[in-house]
N, C-alpha and C positions, 0 to 999 in steps of 0.2 A: 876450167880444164875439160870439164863436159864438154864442151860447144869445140875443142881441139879434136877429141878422141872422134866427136861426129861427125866431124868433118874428114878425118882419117879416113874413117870409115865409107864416108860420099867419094872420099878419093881414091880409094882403091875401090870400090865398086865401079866410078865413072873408068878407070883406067883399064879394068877388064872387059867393063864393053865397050871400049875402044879399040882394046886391041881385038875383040870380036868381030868389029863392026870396022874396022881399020877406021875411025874418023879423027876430025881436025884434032890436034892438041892446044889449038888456039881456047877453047871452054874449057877446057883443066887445067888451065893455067888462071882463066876469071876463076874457075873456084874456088881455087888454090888461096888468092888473093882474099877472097872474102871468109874464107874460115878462119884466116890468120888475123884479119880485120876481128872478126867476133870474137876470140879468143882474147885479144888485148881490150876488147870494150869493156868487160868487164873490172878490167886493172886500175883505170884510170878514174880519178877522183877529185872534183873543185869542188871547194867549200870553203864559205858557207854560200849557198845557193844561194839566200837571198841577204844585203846589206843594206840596213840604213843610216845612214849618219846626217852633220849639218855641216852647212859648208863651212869648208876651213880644216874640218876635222879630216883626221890619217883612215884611210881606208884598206884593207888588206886582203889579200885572197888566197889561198895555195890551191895548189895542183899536184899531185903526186901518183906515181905509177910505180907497178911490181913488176915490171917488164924492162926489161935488158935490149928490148928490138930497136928503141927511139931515138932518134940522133938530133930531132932540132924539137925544139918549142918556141911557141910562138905565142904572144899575150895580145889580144886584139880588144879593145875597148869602142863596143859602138859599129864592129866591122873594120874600125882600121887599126892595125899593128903597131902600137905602142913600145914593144920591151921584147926583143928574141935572146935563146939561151940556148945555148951548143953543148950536146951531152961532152964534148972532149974540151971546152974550152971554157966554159960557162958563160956568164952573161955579155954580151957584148953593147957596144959603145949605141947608146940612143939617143938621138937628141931633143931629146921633152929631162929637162932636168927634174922635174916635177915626178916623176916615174922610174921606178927603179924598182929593181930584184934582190934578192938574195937566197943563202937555203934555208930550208925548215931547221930550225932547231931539233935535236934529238931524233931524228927519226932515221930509220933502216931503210925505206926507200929511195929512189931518187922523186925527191919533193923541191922544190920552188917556189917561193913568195913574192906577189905582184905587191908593191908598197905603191898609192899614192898620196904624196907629202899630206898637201892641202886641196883637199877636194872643191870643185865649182859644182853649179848648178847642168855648166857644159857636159860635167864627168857622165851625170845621169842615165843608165841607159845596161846594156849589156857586156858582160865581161869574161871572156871567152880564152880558155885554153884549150891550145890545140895544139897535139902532137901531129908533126907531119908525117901524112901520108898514111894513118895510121886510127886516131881517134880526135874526137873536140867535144868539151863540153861547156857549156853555158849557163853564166849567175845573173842575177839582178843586182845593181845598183843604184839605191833611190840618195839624193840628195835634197835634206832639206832644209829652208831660209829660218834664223832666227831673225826676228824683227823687234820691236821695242813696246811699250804698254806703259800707259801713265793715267793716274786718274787725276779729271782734269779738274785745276782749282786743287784750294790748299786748305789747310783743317777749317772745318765749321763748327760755326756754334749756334745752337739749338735748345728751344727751351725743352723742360721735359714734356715728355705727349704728343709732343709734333713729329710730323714725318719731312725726313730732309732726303732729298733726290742726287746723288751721286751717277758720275758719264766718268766710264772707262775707254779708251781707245786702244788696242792693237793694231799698227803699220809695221807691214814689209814683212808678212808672214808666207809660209809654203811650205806647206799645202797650207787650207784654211786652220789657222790656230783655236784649240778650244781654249772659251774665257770663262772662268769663274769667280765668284765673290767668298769673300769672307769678311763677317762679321764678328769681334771679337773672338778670333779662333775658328768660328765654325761656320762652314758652308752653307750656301744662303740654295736652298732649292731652285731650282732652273726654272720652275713657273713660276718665281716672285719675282722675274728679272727680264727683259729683252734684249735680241741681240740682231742688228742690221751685219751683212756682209756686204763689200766692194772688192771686184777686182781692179787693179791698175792695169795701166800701158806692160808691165814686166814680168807681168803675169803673177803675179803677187798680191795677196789681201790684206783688206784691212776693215778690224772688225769693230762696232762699238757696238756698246752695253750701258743700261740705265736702270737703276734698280733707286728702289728708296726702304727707307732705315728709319723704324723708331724709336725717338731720341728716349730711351728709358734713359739711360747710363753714357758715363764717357767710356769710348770706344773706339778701339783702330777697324779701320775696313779696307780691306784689301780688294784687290784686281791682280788676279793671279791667267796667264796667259801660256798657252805648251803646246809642241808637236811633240810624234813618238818618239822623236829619237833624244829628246829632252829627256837627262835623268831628273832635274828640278826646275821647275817651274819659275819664269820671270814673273816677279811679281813688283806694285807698286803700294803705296800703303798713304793711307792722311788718316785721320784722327776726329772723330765728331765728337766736341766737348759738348756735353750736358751742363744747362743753367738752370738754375730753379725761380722761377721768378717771382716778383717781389708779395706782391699777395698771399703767397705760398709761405715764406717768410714772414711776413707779417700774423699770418695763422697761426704759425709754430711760435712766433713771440709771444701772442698772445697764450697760448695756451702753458707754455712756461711760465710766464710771469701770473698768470692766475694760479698756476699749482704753486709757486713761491709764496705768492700775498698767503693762501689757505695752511701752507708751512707756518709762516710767520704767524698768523694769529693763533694758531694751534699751538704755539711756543708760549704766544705773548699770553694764553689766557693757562695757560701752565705755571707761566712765573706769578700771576699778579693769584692764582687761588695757594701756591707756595706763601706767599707773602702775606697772605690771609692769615693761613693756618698759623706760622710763625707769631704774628701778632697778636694772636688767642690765646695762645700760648703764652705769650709774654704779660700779657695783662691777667691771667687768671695766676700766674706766679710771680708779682711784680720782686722786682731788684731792691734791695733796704737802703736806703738814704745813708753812707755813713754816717755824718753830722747826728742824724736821728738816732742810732744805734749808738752814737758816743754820747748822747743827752740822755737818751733811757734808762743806759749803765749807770751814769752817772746819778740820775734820781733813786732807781734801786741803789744805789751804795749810798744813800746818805740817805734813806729810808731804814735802811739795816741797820746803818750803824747807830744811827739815834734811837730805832728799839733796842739796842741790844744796851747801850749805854743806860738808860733811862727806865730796863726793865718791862717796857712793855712789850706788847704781841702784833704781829702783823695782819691785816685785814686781807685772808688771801681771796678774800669776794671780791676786792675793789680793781676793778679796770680802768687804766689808764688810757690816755691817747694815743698811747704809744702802740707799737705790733705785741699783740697776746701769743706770738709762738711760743711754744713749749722749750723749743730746742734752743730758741735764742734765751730765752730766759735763765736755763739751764746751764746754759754757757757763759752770763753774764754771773748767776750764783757764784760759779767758780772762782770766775774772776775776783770775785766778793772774798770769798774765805780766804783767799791768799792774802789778803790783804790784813794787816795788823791794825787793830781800831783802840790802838794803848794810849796813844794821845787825843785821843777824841776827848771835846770838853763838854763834862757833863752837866744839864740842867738842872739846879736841884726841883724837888718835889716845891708844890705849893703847899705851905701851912695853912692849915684851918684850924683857928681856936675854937675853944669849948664854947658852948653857949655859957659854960656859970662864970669863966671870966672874962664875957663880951656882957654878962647882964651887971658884974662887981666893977667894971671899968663902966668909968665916965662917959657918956656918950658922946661924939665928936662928930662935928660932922665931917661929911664923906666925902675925901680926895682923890682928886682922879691920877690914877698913875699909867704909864705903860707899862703892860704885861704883856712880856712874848711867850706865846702859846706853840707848843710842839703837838699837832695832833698825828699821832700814831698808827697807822692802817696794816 
């Protein structure tokens, strides 16, 4: 509105000395022209000044103005006239089906949106709204090629410790694509890696890269490829298995099977000093013979009962063959007094005559007889 009122102002000053100076009204009419020009430059508005996309993708632009003065627009891509729009009628018939308009959503002003469906490489270039006669303002539109990326050859395998050499290739990129690696998840730094570029006949690159990996562990490795207007990266991906090999194996058997043998004797000389002790034990408290322990009883009870029958006493000095425990003995006593010794048949005593009627008897000679003797302990 400034650049309106100043021009007023230029115009009523030019017009007083005009009529001062009686001159042409042919120059208050150019000025007339150019205040009303500046007045609307400020109104008019394309955005977003600059796009990038990749081909195929929808590209979009508006234009909108606060000025009531405009009757045509006109959308020029590259200089030539794509899509016109008539403030009384709106857009009219084009023949690029590819290219179309419509209005701004939501807005107060008079707005306009250039759609094109599916963008080429041709699209590339400048994009220009312009009110006639009036104002035009000018965007950038960059278009750019996705292309493809494989890493070449299929999973490896690798002993561990060795370095294995992996080749990525990107074709049919634009602008030059950046190529990165990943190893297990994580970015491989850009000086552990190289990267050759080619342009084609089409203007188009193609990029390889060669990087090598050591084989600690199994692992995925990636070839990850992008331009800007990539929200995510093409990527390719193989797999480098880790082997262990056989020596390495044989080390680890060995060394198992040595800790196993060292178990094992540590058990076996566990069991065999157990089997010791147990044995010591058994021989310094041997088990009683039953047989033995029924003959012993058996001779104390017919040792008993013949002293007791016969009157005499026990020899408790005399040791038998038998076991001297206390406690067995004790237990076989018992056994003893329970027992009833009423039928036991008694021996009589031996007579011995007097000498005066062995000296008044006849002397005979001496017969031999059996005499069973009970000796009494």
């Amino acid at each position: 509105m400034e650049g309106g009122r100043s021009c007023i102002r230029l115009l009523l000053i030019h017009r007083i000395t005009a009529d001062f100076l009686n001159m042409d009204m042919v120059p208050l009419l150019v000025l007339l022209l150019s205040c009303r020009t500046q007045a609307l430059r400020a109104q008019l508005k394309l955005s977003p000044d600059k796009l990038t996309v990749v081909r195929g993708d929808e590209a979009r632009f508006s234009c909108s103005t606060s000025s009531s003065a405009w009757t045509v627009m006109v959308w020029m891509l590259n200089g030539r006239p794509v899509q016109t729009i008539s403030k009384e009628t709106g857009v009219l018939p084009s023949i690029n089906p590819n290219i179309t308009a419509e209005r701004c959503p939501n807005s107060k002003e008079d707005c306009w949106v250039i759609v094109l469906k599916s963008t080429e490489r041709s699209n590339q270039g400048e994009v220009t709204c312009d009110l006639q006669l009036i104002e035009k303002r000018t965007a950038k539109l960059f278009v750019q090629e996705k292309g493809s990326v494989r890493v070449v050859g299929d999973d490896r395998l690798a002993f561990k410790g060795k370095s294995v050499l992996f080749q990525c290739q990107a074709e049919g990129w634009y602008p030059q694509p950046v190529l990165q690696w990943q190893v297990h998840g994580k970015k491989v730094s850009p000086g552990d890696y190289n990267s050759s570029i080619q342009e084609t006949d089409k203007s188009l690159f193609m990029v390889s890269s060669n990087v090598s990996v050591m084989a600690e562990r199994t692992s995925p490795v990636d070839c990850l490829a992008s331009v800007s207007a990539l929200s995510t990266p093409l990527k390719s991906r193989v797999t480098l298995i880790v082997v262990v090999e056989v020596s390495q194996v044989e080390s680890g058997c060995s060394a198992l099977l040595g800790a196993t043998a060292a178990l094992s004797a540590l058990l076996l000389l566990m069991l065999l000093s157990i089997c010791t002790v147990l044995c010591y034990r058994r021989r310094r408290n041997p088990e009683k013979d039953p047989q033995e322990v029924i003959r012993f009883d058996q001779s104390l009870f017919g040792r008993g009962s013949v002293a007791e029958a016969t009157g005499g006493s026990l020899n408790m000095g005399y040791s038998g063959e038998g076991p001297t425990d206390v406690d067995s003995i004790e237990g076989i006593t018992e056994v003893r007094d329970q027992v009833r010794f009423d039928t036991f048949r008694k021996v009589p005593d031996v007579v011995h005559s007097s000498s005066e009627s062995q000296a008044n008897e006849p002397q005979q000679e001496p017969t031999f007889s059996n005499v069973r003797r009970l000796t009494t302990v």
